[in-house]
C-alpha positions as CSV (number, residue, x, y, z in Angstrom):
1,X,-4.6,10.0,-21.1
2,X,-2.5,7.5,-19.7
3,X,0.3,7.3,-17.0
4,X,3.8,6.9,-18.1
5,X,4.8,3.8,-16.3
6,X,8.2,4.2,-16.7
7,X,8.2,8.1,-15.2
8,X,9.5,9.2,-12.0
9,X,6.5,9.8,-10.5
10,X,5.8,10.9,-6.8
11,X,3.0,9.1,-4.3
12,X,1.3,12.2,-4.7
13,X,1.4,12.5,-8.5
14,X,0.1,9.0,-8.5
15,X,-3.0,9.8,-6.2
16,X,-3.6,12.8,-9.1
17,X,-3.7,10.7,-11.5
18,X,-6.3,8.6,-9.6
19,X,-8.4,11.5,-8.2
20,X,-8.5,12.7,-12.6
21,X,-9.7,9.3,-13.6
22,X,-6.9,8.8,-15.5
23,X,-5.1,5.9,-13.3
24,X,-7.3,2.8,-13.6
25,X,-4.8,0.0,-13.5
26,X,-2.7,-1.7,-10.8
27,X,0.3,-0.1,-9.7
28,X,2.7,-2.7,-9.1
29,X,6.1,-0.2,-10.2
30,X,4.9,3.1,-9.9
31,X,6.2,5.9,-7.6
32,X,9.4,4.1,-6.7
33,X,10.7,4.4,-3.1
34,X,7.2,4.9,-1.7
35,X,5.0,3.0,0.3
36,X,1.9,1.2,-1.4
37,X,-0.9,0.6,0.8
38,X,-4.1,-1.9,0.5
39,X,-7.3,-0.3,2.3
40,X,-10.4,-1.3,4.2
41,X,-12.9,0.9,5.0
42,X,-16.0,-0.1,7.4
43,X,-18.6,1.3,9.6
44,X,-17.5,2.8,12.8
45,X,-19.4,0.1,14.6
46,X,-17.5,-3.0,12.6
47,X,-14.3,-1.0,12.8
48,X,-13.3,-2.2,16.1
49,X,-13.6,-5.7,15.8
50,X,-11.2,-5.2,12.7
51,X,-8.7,-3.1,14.4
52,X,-8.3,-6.2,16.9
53,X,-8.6,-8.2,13.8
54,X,-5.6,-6.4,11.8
55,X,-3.3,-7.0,15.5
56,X,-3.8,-10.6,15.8
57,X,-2.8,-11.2,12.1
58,X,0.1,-8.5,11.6
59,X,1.5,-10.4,8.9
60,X,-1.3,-10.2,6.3
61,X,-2.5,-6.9,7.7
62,X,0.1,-4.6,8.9
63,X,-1.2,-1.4,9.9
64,X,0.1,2.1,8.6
65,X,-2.8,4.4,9.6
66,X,-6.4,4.3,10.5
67,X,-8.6,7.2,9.9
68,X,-10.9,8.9,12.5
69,X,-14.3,8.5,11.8
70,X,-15.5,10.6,8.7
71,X,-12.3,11.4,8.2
72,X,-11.0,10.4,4.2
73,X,-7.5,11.8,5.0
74,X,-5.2,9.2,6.5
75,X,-2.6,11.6,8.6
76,X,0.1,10.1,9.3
77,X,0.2,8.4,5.5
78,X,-0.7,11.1,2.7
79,X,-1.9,14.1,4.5
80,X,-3.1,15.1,1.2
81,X,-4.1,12.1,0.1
82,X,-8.5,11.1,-0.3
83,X,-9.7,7.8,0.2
84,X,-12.1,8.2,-1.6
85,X,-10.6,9.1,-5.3
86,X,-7.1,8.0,-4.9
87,X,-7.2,4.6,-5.7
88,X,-7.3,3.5,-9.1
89,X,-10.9,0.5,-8.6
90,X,-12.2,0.4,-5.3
91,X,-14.3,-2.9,-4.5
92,X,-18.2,-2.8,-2.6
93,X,-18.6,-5.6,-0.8
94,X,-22.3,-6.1,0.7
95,X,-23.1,-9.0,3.0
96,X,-19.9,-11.1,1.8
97,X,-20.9,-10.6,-2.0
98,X,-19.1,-8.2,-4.7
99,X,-21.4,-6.1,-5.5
100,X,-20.0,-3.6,-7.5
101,X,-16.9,-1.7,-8.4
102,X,-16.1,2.1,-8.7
103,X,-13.1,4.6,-9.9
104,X,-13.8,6.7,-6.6
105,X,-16.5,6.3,-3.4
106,X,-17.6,9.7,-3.0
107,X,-21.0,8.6,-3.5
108,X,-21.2,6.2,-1.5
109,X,-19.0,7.9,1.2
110,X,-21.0,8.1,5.2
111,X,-19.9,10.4,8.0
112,X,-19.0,6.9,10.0
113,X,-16.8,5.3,7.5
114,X,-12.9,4.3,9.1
115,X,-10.5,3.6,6.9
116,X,-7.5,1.4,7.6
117,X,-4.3,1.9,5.5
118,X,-2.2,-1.4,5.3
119,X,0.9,-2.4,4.1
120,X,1.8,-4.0,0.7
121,X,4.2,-6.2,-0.6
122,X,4.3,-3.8,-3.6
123,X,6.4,-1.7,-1.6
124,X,9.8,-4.0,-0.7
125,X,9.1,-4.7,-4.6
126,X,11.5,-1.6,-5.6
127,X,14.1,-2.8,-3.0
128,X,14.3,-6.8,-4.5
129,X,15.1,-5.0,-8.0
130,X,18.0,-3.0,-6.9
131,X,19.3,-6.6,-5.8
132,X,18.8,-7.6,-9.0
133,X,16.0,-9.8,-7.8
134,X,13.9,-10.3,-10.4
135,X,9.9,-9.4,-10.0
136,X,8.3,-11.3,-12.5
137,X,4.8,-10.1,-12.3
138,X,6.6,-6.0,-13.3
139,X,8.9,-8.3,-16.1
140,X,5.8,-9.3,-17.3
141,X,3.4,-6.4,-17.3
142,X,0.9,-7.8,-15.3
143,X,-0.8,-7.7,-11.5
144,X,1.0,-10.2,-8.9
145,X,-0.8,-13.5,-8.6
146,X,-2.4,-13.9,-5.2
147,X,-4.0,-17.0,-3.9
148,X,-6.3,-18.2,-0.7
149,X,-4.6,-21.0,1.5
150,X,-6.0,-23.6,4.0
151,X,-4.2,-21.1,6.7
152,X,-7.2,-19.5,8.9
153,X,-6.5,-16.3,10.1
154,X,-6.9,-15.7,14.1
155,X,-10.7,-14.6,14.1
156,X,-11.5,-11.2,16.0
157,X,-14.8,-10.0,16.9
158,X,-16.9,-10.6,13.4
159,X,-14.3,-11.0,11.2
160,X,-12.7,-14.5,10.5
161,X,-11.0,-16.2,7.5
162,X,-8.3,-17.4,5.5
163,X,-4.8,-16.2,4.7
164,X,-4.5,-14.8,0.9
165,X,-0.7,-15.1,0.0
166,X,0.9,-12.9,-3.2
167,X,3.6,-15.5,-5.3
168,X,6.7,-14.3,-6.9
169,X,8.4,-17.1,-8.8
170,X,12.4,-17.4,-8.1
171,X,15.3,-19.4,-8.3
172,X,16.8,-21.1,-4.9
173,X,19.6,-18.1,-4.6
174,X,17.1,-15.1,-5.4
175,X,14.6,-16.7,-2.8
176,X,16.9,-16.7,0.0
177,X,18.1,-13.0,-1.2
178,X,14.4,-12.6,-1.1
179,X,14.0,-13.4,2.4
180,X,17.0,-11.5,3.6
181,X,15.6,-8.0,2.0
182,X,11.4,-8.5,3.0
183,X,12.2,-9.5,6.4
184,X,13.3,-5.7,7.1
185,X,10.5,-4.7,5.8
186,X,7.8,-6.4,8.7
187,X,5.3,-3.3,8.3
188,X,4.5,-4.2,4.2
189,X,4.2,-8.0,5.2
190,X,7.9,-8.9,6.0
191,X,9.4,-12.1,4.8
192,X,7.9,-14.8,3.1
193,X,5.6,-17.4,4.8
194,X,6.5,-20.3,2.4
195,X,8.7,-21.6,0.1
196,X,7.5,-24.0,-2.6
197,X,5.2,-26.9,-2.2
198,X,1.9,-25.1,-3.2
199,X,-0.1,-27.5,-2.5
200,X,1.1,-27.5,1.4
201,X,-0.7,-24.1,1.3
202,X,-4.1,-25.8,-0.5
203,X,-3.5,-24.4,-3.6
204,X,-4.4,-26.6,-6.2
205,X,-3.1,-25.3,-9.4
206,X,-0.7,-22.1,-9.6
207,X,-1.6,-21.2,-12.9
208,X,-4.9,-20.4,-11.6
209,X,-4.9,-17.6,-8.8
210,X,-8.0,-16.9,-7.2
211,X,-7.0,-13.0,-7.2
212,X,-4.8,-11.3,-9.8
213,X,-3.0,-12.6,-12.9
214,X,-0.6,-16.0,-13.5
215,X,2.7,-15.6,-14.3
216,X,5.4,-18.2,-15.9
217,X,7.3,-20.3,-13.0
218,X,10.3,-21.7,-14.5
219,X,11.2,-25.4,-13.9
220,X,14.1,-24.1,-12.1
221,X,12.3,-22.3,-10.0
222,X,10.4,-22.0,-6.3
223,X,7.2,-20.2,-6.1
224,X,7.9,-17.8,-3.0
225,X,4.5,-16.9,-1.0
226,X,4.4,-13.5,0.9
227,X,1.2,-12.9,3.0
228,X,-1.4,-10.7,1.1
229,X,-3.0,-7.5,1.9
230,X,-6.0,-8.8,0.6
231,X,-6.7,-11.5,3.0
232,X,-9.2,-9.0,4.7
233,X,-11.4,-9.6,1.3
234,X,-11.7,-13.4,1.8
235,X,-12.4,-12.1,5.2
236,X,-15.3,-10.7,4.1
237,X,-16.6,-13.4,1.7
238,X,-16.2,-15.6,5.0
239,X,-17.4,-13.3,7.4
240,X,-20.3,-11.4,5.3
241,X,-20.1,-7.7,6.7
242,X,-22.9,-6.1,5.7
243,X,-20.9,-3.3,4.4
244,X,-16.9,-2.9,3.5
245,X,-14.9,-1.5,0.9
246,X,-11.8,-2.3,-0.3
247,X,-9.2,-1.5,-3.3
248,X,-9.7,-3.9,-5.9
249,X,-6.3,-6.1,-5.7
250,X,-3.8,-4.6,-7.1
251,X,-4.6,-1.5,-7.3
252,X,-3.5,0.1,-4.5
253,X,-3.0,3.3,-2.3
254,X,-0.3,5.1,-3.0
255,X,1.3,7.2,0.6
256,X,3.8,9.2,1.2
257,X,5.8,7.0,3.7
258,X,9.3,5.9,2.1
259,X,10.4,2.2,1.7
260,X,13.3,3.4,4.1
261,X,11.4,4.8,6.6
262,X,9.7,1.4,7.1
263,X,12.6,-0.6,7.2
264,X,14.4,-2.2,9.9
265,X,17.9,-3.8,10.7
């Protein structure tokens, strides 16, 4: 079984799908007009220090809900929703190394566990393509690019490290369309922190992103960087937690918050 990309499916259809072991891939352009969401999940006693962690950088880590300890249900995002099955590849990290990755946590789940449900870019993603923006990544059938910078993050506690930023490629008119649309959307990373010049940002080549897939960037064209809900994993190949887990990038938590409830202006 596979999911029908191009179906009108719910949040909560798409957490189903998940929780059956039939969703495995990233969900860049499913369940249109909801919120996506990256996640975190750490010990009660590291989950402080990242709470403090996710205020001082609101850009790369906008909060939507944090659970109670123990708790797999975020409340105020998918009352129904599990953290533990309802991303499609969730990510072990142990000591600052990948160790493994698994369709659901269950196993691994521990009665101190906090998870923190944070914005994506994903989610304006629906509201560039009724502009007729073009997402190039969804054009192309593939997972956004996303790349580390030279840009640290303000440390908190434990956790320091640097900014990951997502790409999409547009032309001069689109990006400033672009930056009109994200910036009313400030709690799934807002506007974009940088226009062009990749190498500004430390990044080398384009065609090579440390997380996710390349896409083409036309020669007419400005690669438009959005801060990345993935930043807290270079956080933890930086910081070396001894325990967290996270969505693998890309695939991401689906809630039941609307794009328009999040918006602003």
């Amino acid at each position: 079984m596979t999911v029908d990309r191009k179906a009108l499916l719910t949040a909560e259809q798409v957490r189903l799908a998940c929780r059956a072991g039939v969703l495995r891939e990233q969900t860049s352009g499913l369940a249109a007009g909801f919120a996506q969401a990256n996640l975190v999940i750490l010990p009660r006693d590291l989950a402080d220090d990242f709470l403090l962690f996710c205020q001082r950088n609101p850009k790369p880590c906008p909060l939507l809900d944090v659970t109670a300890p123990g708790s797999w249900v975020p409340p105020i995002a998918a009352p129904t929703g599990d953290l533990r099955t309802d991303v499609p590849r969730y990510r072990v990290w142990r000591d600052g190394q990948l160790a493994e990755e698994r369709d659901n946590i269950c196993e691994l789940w521990r009665d101190d566990f906090v998870g923190f449900v944070i914005g994506c870019s994903f989610t304006f993603e629906a509201a560039l393509s009724r502009a007729n923006v073009p997402v190039r990544h969804i054009e192309q059938g593939v997972n956004v690019p996303m790349y580390r910078t030279n840009i640290p993050c303000r440390p908190a506690g434990v956790f320091h490290g640097p900014l990951v930023v997502s790409m999409r490629p547009l032309k001069p008119a689109d990006a400033i369309r672009a930056v009109q649309i994200t910036s009313r959307y400030p709690a799934v990373h807002g506007a974009p922190v940088h226009l062009g010049l990749p190498e500004q940002l430390g990044i080398k080549d384009i065609s090579r992103p440390d997380f996710g897939d390349a896409v083409s960037v036309a020669s007419d064209e400005l690669p438009v960087f959005w801060a990345c809900g993935v930043t807290p994993q270079a956080v933890a190949m930086a910081a070396r937690p001894p325990l967290m887990i996270t969505h693998s990038p890309g695939c991401m938590f689906l809630t039941d918050l609307r794009d328009e409830e999040l918006a602003v202006g």
